[in-house]
C-alpha positions as CSV (number, residue, x, y, z in Angstrom):
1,X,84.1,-88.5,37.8
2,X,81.8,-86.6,40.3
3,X,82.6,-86.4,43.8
4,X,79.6,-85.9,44.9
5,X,76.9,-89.5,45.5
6,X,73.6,-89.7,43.7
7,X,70.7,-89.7,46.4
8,X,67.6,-90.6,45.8
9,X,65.9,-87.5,47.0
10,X,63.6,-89.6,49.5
11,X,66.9,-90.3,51.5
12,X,66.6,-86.3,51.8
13,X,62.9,-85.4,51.4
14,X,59.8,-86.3,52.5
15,X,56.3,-85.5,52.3
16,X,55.1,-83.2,54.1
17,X,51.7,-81.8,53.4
18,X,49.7,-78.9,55.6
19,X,46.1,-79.4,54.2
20,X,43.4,-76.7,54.8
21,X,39.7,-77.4,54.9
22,X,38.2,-74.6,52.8
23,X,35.6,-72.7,54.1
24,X,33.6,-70.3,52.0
25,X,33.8,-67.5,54.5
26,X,37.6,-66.9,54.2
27,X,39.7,-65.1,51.6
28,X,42.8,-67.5,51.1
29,X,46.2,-65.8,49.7
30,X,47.2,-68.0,46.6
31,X,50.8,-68.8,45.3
32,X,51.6,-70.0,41.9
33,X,54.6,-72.0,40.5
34,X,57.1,-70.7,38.0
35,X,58.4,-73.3,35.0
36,X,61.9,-72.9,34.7
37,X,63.4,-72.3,38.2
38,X,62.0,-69.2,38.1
39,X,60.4,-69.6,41.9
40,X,57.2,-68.7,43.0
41,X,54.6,-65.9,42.3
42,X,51.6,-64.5,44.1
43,X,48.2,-65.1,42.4
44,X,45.1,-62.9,43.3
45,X,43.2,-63.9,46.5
46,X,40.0,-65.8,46.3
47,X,37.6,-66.8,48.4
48,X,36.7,-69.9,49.4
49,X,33.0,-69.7,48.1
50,X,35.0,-69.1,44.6
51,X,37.3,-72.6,44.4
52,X,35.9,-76.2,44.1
53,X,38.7,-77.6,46.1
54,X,37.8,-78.8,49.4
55,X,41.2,-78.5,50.5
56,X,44.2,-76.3,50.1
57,X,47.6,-76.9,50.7
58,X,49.2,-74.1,53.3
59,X,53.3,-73.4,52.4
60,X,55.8,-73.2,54.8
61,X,59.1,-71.3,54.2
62,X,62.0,-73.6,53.7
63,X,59.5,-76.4,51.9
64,X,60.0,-77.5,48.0
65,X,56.9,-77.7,46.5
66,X,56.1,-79.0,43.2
67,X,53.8,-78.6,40.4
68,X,52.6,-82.3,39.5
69,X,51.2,-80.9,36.3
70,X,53.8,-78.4,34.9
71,X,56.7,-80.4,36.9
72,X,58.6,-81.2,33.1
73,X,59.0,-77.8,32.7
74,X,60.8,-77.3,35.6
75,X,58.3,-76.2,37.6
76,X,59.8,-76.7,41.3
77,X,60.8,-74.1,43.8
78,X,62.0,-73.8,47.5
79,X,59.2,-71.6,49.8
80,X,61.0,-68.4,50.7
81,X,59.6,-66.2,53.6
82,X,58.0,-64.1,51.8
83,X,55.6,-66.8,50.9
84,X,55.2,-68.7,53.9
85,X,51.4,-69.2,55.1
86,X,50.2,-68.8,51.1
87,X,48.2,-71.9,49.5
88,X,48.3,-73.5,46.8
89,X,45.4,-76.5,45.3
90,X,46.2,-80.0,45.8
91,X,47.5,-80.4,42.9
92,X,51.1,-79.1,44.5
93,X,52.3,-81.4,46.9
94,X,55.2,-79.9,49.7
95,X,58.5,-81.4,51.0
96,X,60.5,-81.0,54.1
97,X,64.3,-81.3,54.0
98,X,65.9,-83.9,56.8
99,X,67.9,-81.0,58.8
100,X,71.2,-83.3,58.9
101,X,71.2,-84.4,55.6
102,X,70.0,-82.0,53.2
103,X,70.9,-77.7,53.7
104,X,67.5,-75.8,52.0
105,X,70.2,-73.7,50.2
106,X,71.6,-76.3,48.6
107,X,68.3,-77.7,47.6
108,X,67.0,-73.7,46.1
109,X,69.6,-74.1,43.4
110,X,69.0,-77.6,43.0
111,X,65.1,-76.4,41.6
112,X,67.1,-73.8,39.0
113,X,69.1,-76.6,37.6
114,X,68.0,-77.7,34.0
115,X,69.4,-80.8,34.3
116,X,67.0,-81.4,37.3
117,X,64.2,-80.4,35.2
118,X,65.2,-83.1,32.6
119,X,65.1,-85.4,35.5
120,X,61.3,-84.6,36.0
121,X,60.4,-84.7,32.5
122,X,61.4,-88.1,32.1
123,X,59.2,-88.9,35.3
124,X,56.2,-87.2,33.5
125,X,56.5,-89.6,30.5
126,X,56.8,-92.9,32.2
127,X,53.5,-94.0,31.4
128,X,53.7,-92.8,28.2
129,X,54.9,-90.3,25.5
130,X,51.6,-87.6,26.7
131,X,52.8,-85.4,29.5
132,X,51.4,-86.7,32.9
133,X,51.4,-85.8,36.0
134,X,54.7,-86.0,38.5
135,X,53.5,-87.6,41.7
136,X,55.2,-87.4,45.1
137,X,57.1,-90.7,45.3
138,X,58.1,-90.1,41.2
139,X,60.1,-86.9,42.5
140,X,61.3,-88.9,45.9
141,X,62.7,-91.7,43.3
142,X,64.7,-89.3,41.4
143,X,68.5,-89.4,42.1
144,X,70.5,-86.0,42.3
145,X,74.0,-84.7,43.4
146,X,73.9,-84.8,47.2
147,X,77.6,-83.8,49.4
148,X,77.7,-84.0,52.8
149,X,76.0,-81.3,54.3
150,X,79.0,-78.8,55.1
151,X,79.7,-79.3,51.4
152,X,76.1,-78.2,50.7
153,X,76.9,-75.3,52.5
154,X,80.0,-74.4,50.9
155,X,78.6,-74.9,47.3
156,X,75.5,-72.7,48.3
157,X,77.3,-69.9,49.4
158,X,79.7,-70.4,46.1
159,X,76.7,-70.4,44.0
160,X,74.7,-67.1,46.2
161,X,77.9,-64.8,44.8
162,X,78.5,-66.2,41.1
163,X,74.8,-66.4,40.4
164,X,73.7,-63.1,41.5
165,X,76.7,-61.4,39.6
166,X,75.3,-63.4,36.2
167,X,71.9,-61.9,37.3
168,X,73.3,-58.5,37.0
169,X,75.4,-58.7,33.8
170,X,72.1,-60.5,31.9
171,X,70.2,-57.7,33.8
172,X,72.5,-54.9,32.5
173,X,72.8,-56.4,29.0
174,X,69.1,-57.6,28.7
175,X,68.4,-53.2,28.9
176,X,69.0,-53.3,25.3
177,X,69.3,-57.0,24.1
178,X,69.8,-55.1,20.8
179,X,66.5,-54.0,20.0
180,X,66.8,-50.2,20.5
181,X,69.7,-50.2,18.0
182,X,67.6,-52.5,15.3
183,X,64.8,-49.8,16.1
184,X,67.4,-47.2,14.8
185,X,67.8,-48.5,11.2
186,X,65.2,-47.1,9.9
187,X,66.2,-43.5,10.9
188,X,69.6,-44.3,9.9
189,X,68.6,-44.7,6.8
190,X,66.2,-42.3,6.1
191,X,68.9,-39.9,7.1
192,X,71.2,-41.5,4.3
193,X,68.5,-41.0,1.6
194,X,67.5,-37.3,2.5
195,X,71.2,-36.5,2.2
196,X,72.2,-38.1,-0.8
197,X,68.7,-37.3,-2.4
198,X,66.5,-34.7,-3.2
199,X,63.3,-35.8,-5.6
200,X,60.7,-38.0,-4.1
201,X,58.7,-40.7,-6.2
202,X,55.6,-42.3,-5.6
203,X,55.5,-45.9,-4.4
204,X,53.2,-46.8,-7.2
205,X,55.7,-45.4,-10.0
206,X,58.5,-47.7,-8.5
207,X,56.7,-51.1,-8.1
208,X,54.0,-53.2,-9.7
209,X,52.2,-55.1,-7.0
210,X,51.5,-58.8,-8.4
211,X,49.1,-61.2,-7.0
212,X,50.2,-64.6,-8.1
213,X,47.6,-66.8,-6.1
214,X,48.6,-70.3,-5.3
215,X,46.4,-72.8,-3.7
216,X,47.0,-75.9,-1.9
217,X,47.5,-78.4,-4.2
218,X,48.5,-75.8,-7.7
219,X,51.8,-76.5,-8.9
220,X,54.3,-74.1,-6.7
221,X,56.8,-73.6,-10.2
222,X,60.1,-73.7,-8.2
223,X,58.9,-72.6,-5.0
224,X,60.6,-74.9,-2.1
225,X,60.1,-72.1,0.7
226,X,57.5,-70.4,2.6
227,X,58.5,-67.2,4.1
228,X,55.9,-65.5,6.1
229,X,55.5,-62.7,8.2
230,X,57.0,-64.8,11.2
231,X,60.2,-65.2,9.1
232,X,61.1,-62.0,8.8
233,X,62.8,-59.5,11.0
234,X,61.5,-56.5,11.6
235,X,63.2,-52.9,10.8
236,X,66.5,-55.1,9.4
237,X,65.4,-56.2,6.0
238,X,66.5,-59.5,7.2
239,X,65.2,-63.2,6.6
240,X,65.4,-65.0,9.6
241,X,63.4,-68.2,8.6
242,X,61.5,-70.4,6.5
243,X,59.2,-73.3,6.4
244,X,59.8,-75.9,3.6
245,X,56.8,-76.0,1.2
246,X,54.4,-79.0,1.7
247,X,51.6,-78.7,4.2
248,X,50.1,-75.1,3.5
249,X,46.3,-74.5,3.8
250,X,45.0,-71.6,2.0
251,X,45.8,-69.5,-0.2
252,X,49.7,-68.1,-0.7
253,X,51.3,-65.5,-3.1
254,X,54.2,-66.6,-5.3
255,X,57.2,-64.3,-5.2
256,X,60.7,-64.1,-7.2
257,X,64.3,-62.9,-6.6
258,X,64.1,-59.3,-6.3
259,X,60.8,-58.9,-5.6
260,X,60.0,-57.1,-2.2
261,X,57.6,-58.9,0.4
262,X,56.4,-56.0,2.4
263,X,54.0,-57.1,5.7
264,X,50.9,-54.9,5.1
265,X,49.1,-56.3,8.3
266,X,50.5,-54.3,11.6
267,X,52.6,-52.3,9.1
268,X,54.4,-50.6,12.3
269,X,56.3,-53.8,12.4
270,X,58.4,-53.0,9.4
271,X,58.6,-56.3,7.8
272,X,59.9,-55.8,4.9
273,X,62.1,-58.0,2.8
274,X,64.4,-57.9,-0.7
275,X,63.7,-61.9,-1.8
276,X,66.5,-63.6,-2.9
277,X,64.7,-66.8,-3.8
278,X,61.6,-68.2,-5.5
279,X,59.0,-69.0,-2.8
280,X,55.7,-68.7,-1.1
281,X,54.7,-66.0,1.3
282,X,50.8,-65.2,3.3
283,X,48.6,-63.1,2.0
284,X,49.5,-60.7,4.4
285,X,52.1,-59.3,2.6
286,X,52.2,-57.7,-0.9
287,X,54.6,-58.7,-3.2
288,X,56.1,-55.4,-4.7
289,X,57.8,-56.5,-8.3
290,X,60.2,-53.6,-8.9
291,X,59.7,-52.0,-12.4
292,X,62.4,-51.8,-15.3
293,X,65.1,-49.8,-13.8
294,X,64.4,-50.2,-10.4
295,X,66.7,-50.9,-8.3
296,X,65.4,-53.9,-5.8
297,X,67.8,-53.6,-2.9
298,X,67.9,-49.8,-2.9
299,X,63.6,-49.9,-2.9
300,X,64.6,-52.4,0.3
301,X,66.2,-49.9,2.0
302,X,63.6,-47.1,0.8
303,X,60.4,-49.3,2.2
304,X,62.1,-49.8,5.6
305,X,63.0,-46.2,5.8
306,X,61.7,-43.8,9.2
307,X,59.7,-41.8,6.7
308,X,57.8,-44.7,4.9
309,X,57.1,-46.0,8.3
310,X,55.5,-43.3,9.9
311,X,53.7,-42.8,7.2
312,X,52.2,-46.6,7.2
313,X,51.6,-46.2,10.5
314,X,49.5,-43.0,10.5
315,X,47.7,-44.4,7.7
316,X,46.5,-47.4,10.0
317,X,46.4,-46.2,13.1
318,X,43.1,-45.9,14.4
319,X,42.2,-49.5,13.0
320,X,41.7,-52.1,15.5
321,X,43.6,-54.6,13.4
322,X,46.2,-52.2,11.1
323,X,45.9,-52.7,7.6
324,X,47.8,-51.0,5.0
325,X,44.9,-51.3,1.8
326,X,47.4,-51.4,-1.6
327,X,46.1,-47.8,-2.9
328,X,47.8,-46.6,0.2
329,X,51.0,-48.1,0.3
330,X,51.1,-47.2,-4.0
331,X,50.4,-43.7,-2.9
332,X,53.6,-43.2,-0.3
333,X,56.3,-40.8,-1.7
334,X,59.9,-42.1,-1.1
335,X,62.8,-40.5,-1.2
336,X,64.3,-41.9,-4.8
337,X,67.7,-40.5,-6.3
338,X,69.1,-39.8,-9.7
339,X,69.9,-42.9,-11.9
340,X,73.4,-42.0,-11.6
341,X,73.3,-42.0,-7.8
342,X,72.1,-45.0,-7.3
343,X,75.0,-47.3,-6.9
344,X,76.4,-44.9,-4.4
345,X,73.3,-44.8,-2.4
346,X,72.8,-48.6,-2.4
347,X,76.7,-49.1,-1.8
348,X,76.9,-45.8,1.5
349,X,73.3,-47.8,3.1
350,X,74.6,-51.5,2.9
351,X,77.5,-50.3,4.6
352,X,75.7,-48.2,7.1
353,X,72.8,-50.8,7.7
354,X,75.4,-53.7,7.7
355,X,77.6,-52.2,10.7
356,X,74.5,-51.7,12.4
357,X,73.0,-54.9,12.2
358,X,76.3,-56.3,13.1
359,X,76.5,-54.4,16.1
360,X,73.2,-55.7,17.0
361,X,74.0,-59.3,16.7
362,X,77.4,-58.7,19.2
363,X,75.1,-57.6,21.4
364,X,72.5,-60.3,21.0
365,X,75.4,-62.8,21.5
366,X,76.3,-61.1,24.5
367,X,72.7,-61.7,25.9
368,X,72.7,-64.9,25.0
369,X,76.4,-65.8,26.4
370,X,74.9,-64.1,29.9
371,X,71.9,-66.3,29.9
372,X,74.3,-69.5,29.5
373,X,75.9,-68.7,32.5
374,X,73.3,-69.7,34.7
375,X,73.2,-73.2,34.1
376,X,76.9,-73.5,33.1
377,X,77.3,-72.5,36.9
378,X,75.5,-74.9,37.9
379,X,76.6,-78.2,35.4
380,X,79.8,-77.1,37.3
381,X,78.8,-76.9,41.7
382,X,76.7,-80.3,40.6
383,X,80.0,-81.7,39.2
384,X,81.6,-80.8,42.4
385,X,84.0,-78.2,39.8
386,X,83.0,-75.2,42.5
């Protein structure tokens, strides 16, 4: 059971607006909100000539002000000094803390608590299931943790140390969430095929590019999955996602186990995937249908490789909208070897590739155990656990 009473936040807070008349001769410094606890930001400054409000709201430091329209989203923040005299439209109402009953420290971590932010999206659908404004009094109604005010002051110095250490471990890990290492693969193996290989094939000798057109409505002949360029990762070979088949519009391409979806729009993205499934995929990627012979997850590896890439991309480049036209892609040599080598290719770059992608999915679960510290934290000093 917590230890800590629920307060309505009006036994805390109260309203406490500093309205400016506008006048079109000054330049007004403007804040903005952040969603998420994320605090406050400064917004270019305008002058008065260039707003229709006839009134701006001036901040204080030590105030909470709230964004009545993005207020669901956890859009809430205590004034720091660094933002004290900006303004900010009507449309963000300001609170003052009673001094013996609620500590402003107490009340900054308060605003990066998700669980407050679920508070204030239920007060934004009160009048229905549409997103609607939070009002003052909504916000004052809304019950919270509140200790007595030493307590507050404990808890915010508790929370000052844990949190900024959680900053800088999701700070040092966030430097490379994974993504400079996933960028790597296709080095890695390019340097695989160059030493285990020495004759180079055209892309058009190893592939048959089929355009099996399906419209909305045609029968989709086993398809239950649309897999588009959203679903696949770049650089990794890897399908990350699908869409179940149903509500398309337009056209689609068909595609069959072992055929290759390669992502011919913003080819420097790499998308490129060995289907293991019938399915549907955008017209913005080709469906390569390996030829007799051929072996589909080695081409995989071979279409995501450095040199394949580079080549796509200087191919493209000076488009405004990259493009990789078929004759193109048909006309890139690969590094390809013997029919005899080819099982210990395949096996040397799923090993390879495999430790590497592994390596980058510890590291994204690192990132995202860091980012879960934050509002574990936080469950916990509301609990009165600190």
């Amino acid at each position: 059971m917590n230890p800590y009473p629920l307060v309505p936040l009006g036994d805390v807070l109260h309203l406490d607006l500093d309205p400016v008349t506008v006048r079109t001769e000054v330049i007004y410094d403007i804040a903005g909100v952040l969603g998420f606890g994320r605090g406050l930001f400064r917004r270019s400054p305008i002058a008065g000539s260039e707003t229709s409000y006839k009134v701006l709201h001036r901040l204080h430091a030590g105030t909470l002000v709230l964004s009545r329209l993005k207020a669901f989203e956890g859009a809430i923040a205590l004034v720091g000094d660094d933002f004290d005299g900006l303004f900010l439209s009507p449309e963000f109402p300001t609170f003052s803390c009673h001094p013996d009953r609620l500590e402003s420290a107490y009340l900054k971590h308060l605003c990066r608590w998700p669980s407050f932010w679920d508070r204030l999206s239920a007060r934004s659908k009160e009048i229905g299931a549409r997103r609607e404004r939070v009002h003052p009094e909504q916000l004052l109604a809304i019950t919270v943790p509140i200790p007595n005010v030493d307590e507050q002051r404990r808890v915010a110095v508790r929370l000052d140390g844990l949190l900024s250490a959680t900053r800088k471990i999701e700070a040092r890990l966030a430097e490379d969430g994974g993504g400079r290492w996933l960028a790597f693969v296709p080095s890695l193996i390019d340097e695989e095929l160059r030493r285990h290989t020495k004759a180079k094939r055209p892309v058009s000798e190893l592939v048959e590019i089929v355009s099996d057109v399906v419209h909305p409505g045609d029968d989709v002949a086993g398809a239950r999955e649309f897999v588009g360029l959203q679903h696949v990762e770049g650089h990794s070979g890897r399908c990350i996602g699908s869409d179940p088949i149903g509500d398309e519009t337009g056209r689609k391409f068909r595609f069959k186990p072992d055929d290759i979806l390669y992502g011919y729009l913003r080819p420097y993205l790499n998308k490129v995937w060995r289907a293991d499934r019938d399915g549907l995929c955008s017209v913005d990627q080709y469906v390569l249908r390996p030829r007799a012979g051929i072996d589909g997850t080695l081409l995989g590896f071979a279409l995501r490789s450095r040199a394949v890439l580079n080549e796509a991309i200087a191919m493209t480049h000076n488009l405004q909208l990259p493009r990789l036209r078929s004759g193109l892609l048909s006309s890139i040599q690969v590094q390809w070897p013997e029919d005899r080598d080819v099982p210990f290719v395949r096996s040397r770059l799923e090993s390879l590739a495999g430790s590497m992608l592994a390596a980058v999915d510890a590291r994204r679960r690192q990132v995202a155990t860091a980012r879960a510290l934050t509002p574990s934290i936080l469950n916990r000093a509301f609990a009165g656990l600190l």
